[in-house]
VOBA-200673 format. One line per 2 residues: their letters; for each residue x, y, z of C-alpha. Coordinates in steps of 0.2 Angstrom, whole numbers, plus 5000, padded with zeros to 4 digits. Example, Ala and Ser with C-alpha at 12.3 -4.5 7.8 and 13.67 -1.06 7.14 Angstrom:
<sites>
AS = 5062/4978/5039 | 5068/4995/5036
</sites>
This chain:
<sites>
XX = 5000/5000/5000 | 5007/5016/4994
XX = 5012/5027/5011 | 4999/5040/5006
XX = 4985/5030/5009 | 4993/5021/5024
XX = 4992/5040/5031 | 4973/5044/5025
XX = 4969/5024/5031 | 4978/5030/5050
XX = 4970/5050/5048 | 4952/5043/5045
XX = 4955/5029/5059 | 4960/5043/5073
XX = 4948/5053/5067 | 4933/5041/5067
XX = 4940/5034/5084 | 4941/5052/5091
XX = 4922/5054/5086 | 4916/5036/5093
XX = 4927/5042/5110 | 4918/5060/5110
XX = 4900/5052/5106 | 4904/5040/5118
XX = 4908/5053/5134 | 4896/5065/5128
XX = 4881/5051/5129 | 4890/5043/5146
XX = 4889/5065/5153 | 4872/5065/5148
XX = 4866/5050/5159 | 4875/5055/5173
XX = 4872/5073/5174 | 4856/5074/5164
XX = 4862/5092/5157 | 4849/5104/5149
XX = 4850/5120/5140 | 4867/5127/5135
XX = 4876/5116/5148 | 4869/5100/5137
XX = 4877/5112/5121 | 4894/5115/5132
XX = 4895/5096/5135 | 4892/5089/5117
XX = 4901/5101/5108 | 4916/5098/5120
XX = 4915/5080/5116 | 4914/5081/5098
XX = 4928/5096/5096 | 4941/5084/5098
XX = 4936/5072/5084 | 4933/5088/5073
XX = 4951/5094/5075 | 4957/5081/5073
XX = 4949/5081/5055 | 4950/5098/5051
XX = 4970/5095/5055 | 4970/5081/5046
XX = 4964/5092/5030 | 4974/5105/5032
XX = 4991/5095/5032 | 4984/5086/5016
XX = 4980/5105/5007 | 4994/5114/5014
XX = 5007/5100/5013 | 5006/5084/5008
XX = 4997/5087/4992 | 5010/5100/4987
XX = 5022/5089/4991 | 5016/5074/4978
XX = 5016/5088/4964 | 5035/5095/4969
XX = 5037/5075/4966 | 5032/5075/4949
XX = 5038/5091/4944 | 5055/5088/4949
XX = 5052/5069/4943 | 5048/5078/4925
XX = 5061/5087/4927 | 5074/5074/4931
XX = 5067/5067/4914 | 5067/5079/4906
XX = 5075/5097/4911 | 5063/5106/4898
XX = 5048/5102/4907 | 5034/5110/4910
XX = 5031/5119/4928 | 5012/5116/4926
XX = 5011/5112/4945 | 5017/5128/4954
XX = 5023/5127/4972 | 5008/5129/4984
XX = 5001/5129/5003 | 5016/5127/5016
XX = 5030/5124/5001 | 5025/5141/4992
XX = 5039/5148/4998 | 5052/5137/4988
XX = 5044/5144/4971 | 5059/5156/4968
XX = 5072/5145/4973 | 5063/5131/4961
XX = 5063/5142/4946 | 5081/5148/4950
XX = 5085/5129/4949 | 5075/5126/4932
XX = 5081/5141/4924 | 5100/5135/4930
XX = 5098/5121/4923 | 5090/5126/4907
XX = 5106/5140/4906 | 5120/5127/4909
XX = 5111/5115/4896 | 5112/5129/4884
XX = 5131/5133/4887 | 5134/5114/4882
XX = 5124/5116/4867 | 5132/5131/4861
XX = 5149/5122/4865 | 5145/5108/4856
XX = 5139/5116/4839 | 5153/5122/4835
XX = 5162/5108/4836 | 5148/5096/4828
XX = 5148/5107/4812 | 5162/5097/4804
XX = 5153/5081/4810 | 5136/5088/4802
XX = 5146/5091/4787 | 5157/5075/4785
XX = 5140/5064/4791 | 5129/5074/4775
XX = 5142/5071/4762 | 5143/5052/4771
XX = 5124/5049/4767 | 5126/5055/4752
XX = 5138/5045/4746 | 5128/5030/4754
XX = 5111/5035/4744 | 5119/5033/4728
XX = 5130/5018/4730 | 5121/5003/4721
XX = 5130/4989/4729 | 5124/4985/4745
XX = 5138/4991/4759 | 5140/4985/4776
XX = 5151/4991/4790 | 5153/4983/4807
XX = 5164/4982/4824 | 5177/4971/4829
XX = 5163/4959/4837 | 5153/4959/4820
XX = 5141/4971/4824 | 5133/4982/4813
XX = 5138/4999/4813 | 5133/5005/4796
XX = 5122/4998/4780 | 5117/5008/4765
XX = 5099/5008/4756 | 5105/4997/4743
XX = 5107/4983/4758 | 5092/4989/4767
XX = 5082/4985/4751 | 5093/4967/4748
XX = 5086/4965/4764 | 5071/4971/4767
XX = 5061/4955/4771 | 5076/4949/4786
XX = 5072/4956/4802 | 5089/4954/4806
XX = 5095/4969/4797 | 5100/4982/4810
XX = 5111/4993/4818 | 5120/4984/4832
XX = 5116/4967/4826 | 5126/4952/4824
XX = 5130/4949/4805 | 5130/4932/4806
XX = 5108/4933/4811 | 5110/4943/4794
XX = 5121/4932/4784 | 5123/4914/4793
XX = 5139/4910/4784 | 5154/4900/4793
XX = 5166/4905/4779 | 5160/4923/4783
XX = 5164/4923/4800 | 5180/4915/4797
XX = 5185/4924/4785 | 5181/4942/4795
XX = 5192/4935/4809 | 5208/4933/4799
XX = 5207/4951/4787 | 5222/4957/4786
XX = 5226/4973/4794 | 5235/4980/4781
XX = 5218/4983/4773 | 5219/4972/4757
XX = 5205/4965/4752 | 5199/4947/4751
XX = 5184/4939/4741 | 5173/4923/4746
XX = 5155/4918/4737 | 5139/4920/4748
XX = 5123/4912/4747 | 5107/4922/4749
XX = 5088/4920/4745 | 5095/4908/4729
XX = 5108/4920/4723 | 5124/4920/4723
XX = 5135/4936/4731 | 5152/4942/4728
XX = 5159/4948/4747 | 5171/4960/4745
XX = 5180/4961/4763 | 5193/4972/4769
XX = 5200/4980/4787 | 5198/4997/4789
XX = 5215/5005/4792 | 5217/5015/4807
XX = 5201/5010/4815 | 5198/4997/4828
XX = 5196/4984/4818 | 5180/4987/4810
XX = 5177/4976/4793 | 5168/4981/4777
XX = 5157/4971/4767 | 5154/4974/4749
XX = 5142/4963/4741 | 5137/4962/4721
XX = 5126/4949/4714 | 5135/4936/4702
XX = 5123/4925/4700 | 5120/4930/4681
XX = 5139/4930/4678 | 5140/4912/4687
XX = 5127/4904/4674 | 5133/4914/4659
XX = 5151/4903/4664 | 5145/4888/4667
XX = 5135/4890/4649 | 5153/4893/4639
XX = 5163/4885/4652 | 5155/4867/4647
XX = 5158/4868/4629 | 5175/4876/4629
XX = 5181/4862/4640 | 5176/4849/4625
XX = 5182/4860/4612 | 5199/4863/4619
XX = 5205/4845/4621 | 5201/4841/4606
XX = 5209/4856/4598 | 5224/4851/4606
XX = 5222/4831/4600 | 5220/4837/4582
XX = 5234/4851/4584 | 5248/4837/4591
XX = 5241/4827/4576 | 5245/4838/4564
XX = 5261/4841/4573 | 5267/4824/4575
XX = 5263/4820/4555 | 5274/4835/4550
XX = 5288/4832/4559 | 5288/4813/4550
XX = 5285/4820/4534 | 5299/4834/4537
XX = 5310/4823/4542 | 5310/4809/4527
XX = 5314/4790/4526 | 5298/4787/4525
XX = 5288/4774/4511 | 5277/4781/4501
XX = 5261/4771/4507 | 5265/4779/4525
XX = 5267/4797/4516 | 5250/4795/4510
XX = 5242/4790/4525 | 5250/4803/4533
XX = 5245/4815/4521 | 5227/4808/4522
XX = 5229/4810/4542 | 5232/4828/4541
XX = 5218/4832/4530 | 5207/4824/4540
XX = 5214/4833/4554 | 5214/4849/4547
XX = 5195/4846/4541 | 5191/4843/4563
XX = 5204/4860/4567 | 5194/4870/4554
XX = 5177/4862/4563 | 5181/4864/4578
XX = 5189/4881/4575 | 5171/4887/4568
XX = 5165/4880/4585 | 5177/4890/4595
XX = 5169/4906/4584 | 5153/4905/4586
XX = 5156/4902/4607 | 5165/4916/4608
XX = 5150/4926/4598 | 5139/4919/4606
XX = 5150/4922/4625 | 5148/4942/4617
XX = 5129/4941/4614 | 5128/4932/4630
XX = 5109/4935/4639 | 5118/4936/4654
XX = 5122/4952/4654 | 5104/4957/4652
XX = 5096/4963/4668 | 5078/4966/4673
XX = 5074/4982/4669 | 5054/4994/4673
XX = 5051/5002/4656 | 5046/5017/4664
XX = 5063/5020/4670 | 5070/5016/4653
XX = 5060/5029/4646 | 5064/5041/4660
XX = 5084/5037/4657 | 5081/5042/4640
XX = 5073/5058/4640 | 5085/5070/4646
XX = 5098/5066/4628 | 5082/5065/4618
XX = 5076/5084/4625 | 5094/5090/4619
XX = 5092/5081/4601 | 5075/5091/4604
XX = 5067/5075/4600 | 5048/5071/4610
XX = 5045/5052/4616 | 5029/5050/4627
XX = 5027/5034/4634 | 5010/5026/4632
XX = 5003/5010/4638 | 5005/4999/4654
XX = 5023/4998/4660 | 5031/4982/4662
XX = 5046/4970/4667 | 5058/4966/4653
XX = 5075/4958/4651 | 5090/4968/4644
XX = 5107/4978/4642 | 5102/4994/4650
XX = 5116/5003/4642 | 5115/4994/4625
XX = 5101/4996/4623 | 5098/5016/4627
XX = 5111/5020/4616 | 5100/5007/4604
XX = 5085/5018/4604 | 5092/5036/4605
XX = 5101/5031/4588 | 5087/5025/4581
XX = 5077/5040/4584 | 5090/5049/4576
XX = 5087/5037/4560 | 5068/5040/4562
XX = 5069/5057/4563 | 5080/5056/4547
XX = 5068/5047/4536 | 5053/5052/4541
XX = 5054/5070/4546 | 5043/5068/4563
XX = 5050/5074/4580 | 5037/5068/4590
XX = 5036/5049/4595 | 5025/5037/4606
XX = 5034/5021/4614 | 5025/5008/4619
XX = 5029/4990/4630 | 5015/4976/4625
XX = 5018/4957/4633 | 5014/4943/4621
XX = 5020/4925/4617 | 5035/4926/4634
XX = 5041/4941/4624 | 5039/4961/4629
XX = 5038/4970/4612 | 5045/4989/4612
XX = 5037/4997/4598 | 5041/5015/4593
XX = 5027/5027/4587 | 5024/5039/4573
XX = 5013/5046/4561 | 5016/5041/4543
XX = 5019/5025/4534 | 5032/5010/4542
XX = 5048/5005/4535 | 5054/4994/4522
XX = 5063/4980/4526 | 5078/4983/4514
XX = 5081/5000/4526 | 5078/4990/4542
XX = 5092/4978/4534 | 5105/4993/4531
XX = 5100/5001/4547 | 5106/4984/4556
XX = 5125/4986/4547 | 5127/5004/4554
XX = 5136/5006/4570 | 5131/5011/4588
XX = 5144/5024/4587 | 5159/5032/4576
XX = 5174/5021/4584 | 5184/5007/4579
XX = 5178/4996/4590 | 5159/4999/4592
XX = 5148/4988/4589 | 5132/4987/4576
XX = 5115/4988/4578 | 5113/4972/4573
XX = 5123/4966/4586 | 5113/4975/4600
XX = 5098/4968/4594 | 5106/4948/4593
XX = 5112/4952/4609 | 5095/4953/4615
XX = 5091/4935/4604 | 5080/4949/4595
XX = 5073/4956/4578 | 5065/4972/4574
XX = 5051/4975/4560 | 5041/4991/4553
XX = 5021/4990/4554 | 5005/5000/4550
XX = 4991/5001/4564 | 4975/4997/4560
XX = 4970/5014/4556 | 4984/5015/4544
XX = 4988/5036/4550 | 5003/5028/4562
XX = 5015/5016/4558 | 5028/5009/4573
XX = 5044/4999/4572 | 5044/4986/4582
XX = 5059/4974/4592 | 5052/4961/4605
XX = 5063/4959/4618 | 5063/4943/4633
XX = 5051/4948/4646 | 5055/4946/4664
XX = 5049/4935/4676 | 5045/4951/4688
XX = 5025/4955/4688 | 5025/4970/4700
XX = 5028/4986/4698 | 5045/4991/4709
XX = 5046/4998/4727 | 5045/5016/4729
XX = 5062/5023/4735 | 5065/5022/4751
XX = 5064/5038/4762 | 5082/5043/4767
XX = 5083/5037/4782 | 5085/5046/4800
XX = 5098/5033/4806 | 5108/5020/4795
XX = 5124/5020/4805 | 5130/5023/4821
XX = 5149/5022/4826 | 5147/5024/4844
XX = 5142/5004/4844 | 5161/4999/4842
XX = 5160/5008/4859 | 5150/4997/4868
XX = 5156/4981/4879 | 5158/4967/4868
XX = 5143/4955/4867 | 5152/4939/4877
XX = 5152/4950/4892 | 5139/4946/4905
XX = 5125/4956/4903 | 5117/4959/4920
XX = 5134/4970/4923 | 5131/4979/4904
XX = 5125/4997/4909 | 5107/5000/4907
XX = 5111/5014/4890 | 5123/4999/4885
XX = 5109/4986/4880 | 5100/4982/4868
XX = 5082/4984/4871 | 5067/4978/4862
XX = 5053/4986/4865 | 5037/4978/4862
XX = 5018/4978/4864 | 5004/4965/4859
XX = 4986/4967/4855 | 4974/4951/4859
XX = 4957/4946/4858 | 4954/4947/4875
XX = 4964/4947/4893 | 4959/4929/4896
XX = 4976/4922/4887 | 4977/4904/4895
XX = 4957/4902/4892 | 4960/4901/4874
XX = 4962/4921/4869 | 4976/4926/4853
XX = 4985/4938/4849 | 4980/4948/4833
XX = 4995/4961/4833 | 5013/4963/4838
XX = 5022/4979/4837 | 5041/4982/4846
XX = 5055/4996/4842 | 5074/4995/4846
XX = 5085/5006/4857 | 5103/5005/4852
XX = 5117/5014/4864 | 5101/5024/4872
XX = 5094/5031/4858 | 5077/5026/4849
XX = 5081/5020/4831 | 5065/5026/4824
XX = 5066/5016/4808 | 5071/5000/4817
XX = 5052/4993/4819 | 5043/4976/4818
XX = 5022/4978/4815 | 5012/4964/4810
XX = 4996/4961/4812 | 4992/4940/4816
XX = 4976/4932/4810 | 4971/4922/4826
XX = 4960/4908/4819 | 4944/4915/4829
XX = 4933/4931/4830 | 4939/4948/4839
XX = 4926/4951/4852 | 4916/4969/4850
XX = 4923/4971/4868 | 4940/4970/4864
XX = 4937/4979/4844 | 4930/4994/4856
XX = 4949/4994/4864 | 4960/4993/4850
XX = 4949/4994/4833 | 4954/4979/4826
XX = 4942/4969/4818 | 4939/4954/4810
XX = 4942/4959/4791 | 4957/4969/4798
XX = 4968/4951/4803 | 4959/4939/4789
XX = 4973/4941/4776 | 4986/4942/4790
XX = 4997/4928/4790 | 4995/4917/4810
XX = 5004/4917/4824 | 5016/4901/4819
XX = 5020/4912/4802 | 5024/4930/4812
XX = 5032/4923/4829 | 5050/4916/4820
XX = 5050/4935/4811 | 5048/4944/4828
XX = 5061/4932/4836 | 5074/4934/4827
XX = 5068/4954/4826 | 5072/4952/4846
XX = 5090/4941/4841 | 5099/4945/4855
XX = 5092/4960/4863 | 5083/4963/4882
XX = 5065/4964/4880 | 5054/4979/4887
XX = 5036/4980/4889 | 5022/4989/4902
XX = 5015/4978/4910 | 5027/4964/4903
XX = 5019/4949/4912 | 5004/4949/4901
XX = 5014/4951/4884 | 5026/4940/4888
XX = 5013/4927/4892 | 5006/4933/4876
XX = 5021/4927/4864 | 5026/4912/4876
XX = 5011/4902/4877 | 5012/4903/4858
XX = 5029/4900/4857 | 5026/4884/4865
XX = 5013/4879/4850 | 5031/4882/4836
XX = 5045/4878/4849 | 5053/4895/4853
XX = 5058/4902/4868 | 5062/4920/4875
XX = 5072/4917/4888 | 5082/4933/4889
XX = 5080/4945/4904 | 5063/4956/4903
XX = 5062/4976/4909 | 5045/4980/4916
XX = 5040/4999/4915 | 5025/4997/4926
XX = 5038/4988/4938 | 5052/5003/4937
XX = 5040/5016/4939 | 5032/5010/4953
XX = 5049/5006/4963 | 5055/5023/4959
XX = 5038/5033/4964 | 5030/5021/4977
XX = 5022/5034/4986 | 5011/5042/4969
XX = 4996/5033/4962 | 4993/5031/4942
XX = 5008/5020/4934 | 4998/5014/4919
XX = 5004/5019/4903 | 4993/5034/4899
XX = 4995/5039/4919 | 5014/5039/4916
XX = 5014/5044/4897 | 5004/5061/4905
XX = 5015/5062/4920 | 5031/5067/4909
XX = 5022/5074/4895 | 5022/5058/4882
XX = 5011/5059/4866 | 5004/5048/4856
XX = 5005/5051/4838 | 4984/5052/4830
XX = 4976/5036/4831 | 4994/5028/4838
XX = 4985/5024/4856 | 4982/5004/4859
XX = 4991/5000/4843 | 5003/4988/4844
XX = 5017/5000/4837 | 5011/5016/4844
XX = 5011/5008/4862 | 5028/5000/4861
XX = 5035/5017/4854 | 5027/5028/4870
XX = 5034/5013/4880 | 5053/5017/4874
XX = 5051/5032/4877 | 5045/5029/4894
XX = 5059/5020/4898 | 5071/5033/4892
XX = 5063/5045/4901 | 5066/5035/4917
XX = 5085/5029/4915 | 5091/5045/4922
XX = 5081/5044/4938 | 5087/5026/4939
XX = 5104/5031/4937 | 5101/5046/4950
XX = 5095/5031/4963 | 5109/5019/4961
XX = 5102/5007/4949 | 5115/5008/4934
XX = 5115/4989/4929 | 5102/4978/4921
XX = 5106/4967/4935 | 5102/4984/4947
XX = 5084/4984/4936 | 5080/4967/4938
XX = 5084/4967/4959 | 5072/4983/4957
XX = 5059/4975/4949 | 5058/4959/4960
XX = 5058/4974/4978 | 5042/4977/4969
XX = 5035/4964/4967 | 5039/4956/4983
XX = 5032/4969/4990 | 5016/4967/4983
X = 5011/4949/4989
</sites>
């Protein structure tokens, strides 16, 4: 029982014995002297005054003192928290007298916290600078970039890898890499990089592709390794496609070669019959006949190793058409795409430089500067077909075109050669209406149906070096500072509160803090079909219903994703008991466990405050001025994220108590309970 109400429970108690002791004496005066009049008045009201000071005291310590005194508690509890807080409950009764010397404090405060800042610009504009050119260099590199600490956790990644991957809940910052990349020839590999910072190279698999790992050491750091990965699995198949032939082809051009070799050195060196000379004569013919074979062999691999579909990539006309435009607006040529974009297969740059130099050609022989493109998918094949008004093309001009080449050098290659590349053809036809007339080239379709993702938002937090500053993550973690964990926090939305008589969860929502900062980007949200109706009771609560979790996948689907989101982390909740039983009785169903240590907000606010009332979420979440986003309250997500920010709001009042360690938390925590049974 909180001490506030022990004190009203004991001020009550006095006060109602006091008034059973004075009705008592008054009745006990009243049969003994049998008073009347205003001596009967004198007697009562001497008997009751007592029990009525004893109230009126009683309320005026609470108004003048100890009322003032649970708001100087919040306020400099806020203000512990938070040193911008507001002072929205002003000093009052018997403590009035401390207001100046309370705003002296906050302003103090506020004035030596604006010194610090003002210090630290200066010397963070150099930092700002260096970090903007940083994410800008990041933003454009296409391969996907990682950077981690001497213990293999990530200190950096760039969009490219956040979009590589985007569906592994492994993926951020502080992280192992190997829950991101599971590879034993990786880790191996990280642990011996030479520290001269020269690189080394291994194969990764990933999702059924095949990854180049660029490793080096980064000099002068402390020991931090970066990973470069490119995709090779187009470039594996296109050797194991000319790598297969040329292995036949070359022994038997060597066999035929030392043939020929061997017969000429007989011949050159004479004594021999005439029947041999023949038949080695014959021999070299026949010989030469398979070399020249085998030789025309050896050609057409190699042509076909240059026209190699390998080397074609999937590519979203609209971005095509978009790559084109700006050397087309300088040629003062107009292309409007038309039609329903698609996926197809092919050699970006090739073919750009393709198109712009038949446009030219178009514009040449027919006059027109305006053009339509078009992309229409038919027989496995996407057909590009370029637009215009007037009559198509004759084949003879097509033929001539194909000769020309791509560019005025030596080396380039001809259209033709583009187009074979591509295992394609082009062709001039009428439409229907026979006003427009289009050249066409069909092209291999991709296996892609969807349009791709939108580009990511930059992202407020992609790396963070202060990481490599943390403990190392063998160390025991009840002795890891509180601000040096990693915290999961999380929050679950059910059917009900009845969990072990057969209610589900039907959403799971957590965020991370890294180093004792909330990595807002760093989020798992998912809703969970739970195989049964969502009460109207509980749809009141959180607004789920039914049709909201239908498509969703269950619980055996989403757990493994939210596990290995958590990896290795502490988890956080309010109230944690009932989410943790949440996930637990289902993780018993799919045969995962969370067995790491748990931090309980409801817990640590109660052991720090035990004498204020109100420690549920939206009590605390008012109590040091935490908002919730629009429509973010009883939400999964939103709930988690106000949780975090709970916690971080409370770490330094831990700290001010004593209670630096999550082994110091956890000792917290159980006070708290024990004292509650």
């Amino acid at each position: 029982m909180p001490a506030r109400h022990k004190l009203l429970s004991l001020w009550l108690l006095l006060s109602g014995i006091t008034l059973f002791a004075g009705l008592f004496c008054a009745a006990w005066l009243e049969s003994q002297i049998q008073p009347t009049g205003n001596l009967r008045i004198v007697i009562w009201g001497a008997s009751l005054a007592s029990a009525l000071l004893v109230f009126l005291l009683g309320l005026i310590l609470e108004v003048r003192l100890m009322r003032p005194l649970r708001h100087l508690q919040v306020q400099v509890a806020r203000m512990a928290a938070n040193p911008d807080a507001k002072d929205d409950y002003p000093a009052e009764g018997w403590l009035e007298i401390l207001q100046p010397d309370l705003n002296l404090l906050r302003q103090g405060w506020r004035q030596d916290r604006g010194l610090l800042t003002d210090a630290r610009i200066q010397g963070a504009k150099d930092a700002a600078r260096i970090r903007q050119e940083l994410e800008a260099l990041l933003q454009v590199l296409k391969l996907p970039l990682l950077l981690c600490d001497h213990h293999q956790r990530l200190l950096l990644f760039n969009p490219a890898a956040e979009e590589l991957f985007a569906d592994n809940p492994a993926l951020g910052l502080g992280r192992r890499l190997q829950e991101l990349l599971p590879a034993p020839s990786l880790i191996d590999a990280l642990q011996n990089l030479p520290k001269d910072g020269s690189a080394r190279q291994l194969l990764l698999p990933h999702q059924n592709r095949w990854y180049l790992c660029d490793l080096r050491r980064v000099v002068a750091s402390q020991g931090e390794a970066l990973l470069i990965l490119e995709d090779t699995t187009e470039r594996q198949q296109s050797d194991i496609r000319w790598r297969k032939p040329l292995s036949t082809l070359l022994p038997a051009l060597r066999g035929h070669a030392a043939n020929l070799a061997t017969a000429g050195e007989l011949l050159s060196n004479g004594g021999t019959t005439a029947e041999l000379n023949q038949r080695l004569q014959l021999a070299m013919q026949e010989d030469s006949q398979a070399l020249s074979g085998l030789i025309n062999e050896l050609a057409k691999l190699l042509e076909t190793l240059h026209l190699d579909q390998g080397q074609l990539t999937d590519t979203w006309s609209n971005d095509l058409w978009q790559a084109l435009t700006p050397s087309l607006n300088q040629l003062e040529i107009n292309l409007t795409p038309i039609g329903i974009p698609l996926w197809l297969k092919a050699d970006t740059p090739s073919l750009l430089s393709l198109l712009q130099r038949l446009l030219l050609l178009l514009t040449e022989v027919t006059g027109e500067k305006a053009f339509e493109a078009e992309i229409q998918l038919g027989n496995n094949r996407a057909y590009l077909d370029l637009i215009w008004h007037g009559k198509p093309l004759h084949l003879k001009l097509l033929k001539e075109w194909s000769e020309l080449p791509l560019a005025n050098e030596e080396i380039s290659p001809r259209l033709g050669d583009i187009l074979r590349r591509h295992s394609s053809d082009w062709w001039s036809l009428a439409d229907a209406n026979k006003a427009f007339a289009r050249l066409r080239i069909p092209l291999p379709a991709a296996t892609r149906v969807y349009p791709p993702l939108p580009t990511l938002e930059a992202r407020p937090e992609f790396h963070d070096f202060s990481i490599a500053d943390l403990p190392p993550p063998t160390n025991e973690l009840g002795q890891l500072a509180l601000n040096q964990l990693e915290l999961v926090v999380f929050d679950t939305e059910t059917t009900g509160l009845e969990l072990r008589k057969g209610d589900k969860v039907i959403s799971i929502g957590a965020c991370r803090i890294i180093n004792g900062r909330l990595l807002s980007q760093e989020v798992f949200d998912q809703k969970v079909n739970p195989g049964r109706s969502i009460p109207p009771a509980s749809t009141k609560i959180h607004g789920l219903v039914d049709a909201d979790v239908d498509k969703s996948p269950p619980m055996s689907v989403v757990l493994p994703h939210f596990r290995k989101f958590v990896g290795n982390g502490v988890l956080v909740a309010h109230n944690a008991a009932f989410d943790l039983l949440a996930v637990t009785l289902e993780g018993a169903e799919t045969g995962i466990e969370f067995t790491m240590p748990v931090l309980d907000t409801l817990l640590l606010s109660r052991g720090l405050d035990k004498n204020l009332e109100g420690h549920g979420l939206d009590a605390l979440a008012k109590r040091f001025q935490l908002t919730f986003p629009p429509n973010t309250r009883h939400t999964a997500l939103g709930d988690a994220q106000v949780t975090a920010e709970l916690l971080l709001a409370l770490l330094p009042r831990l700290e001010a108590r004593g209670i630096y360690t999550l082994q110091d938390a956890l000792a917290l925590q159980n006070t708290v309970l024990n004292s509650n049974h």
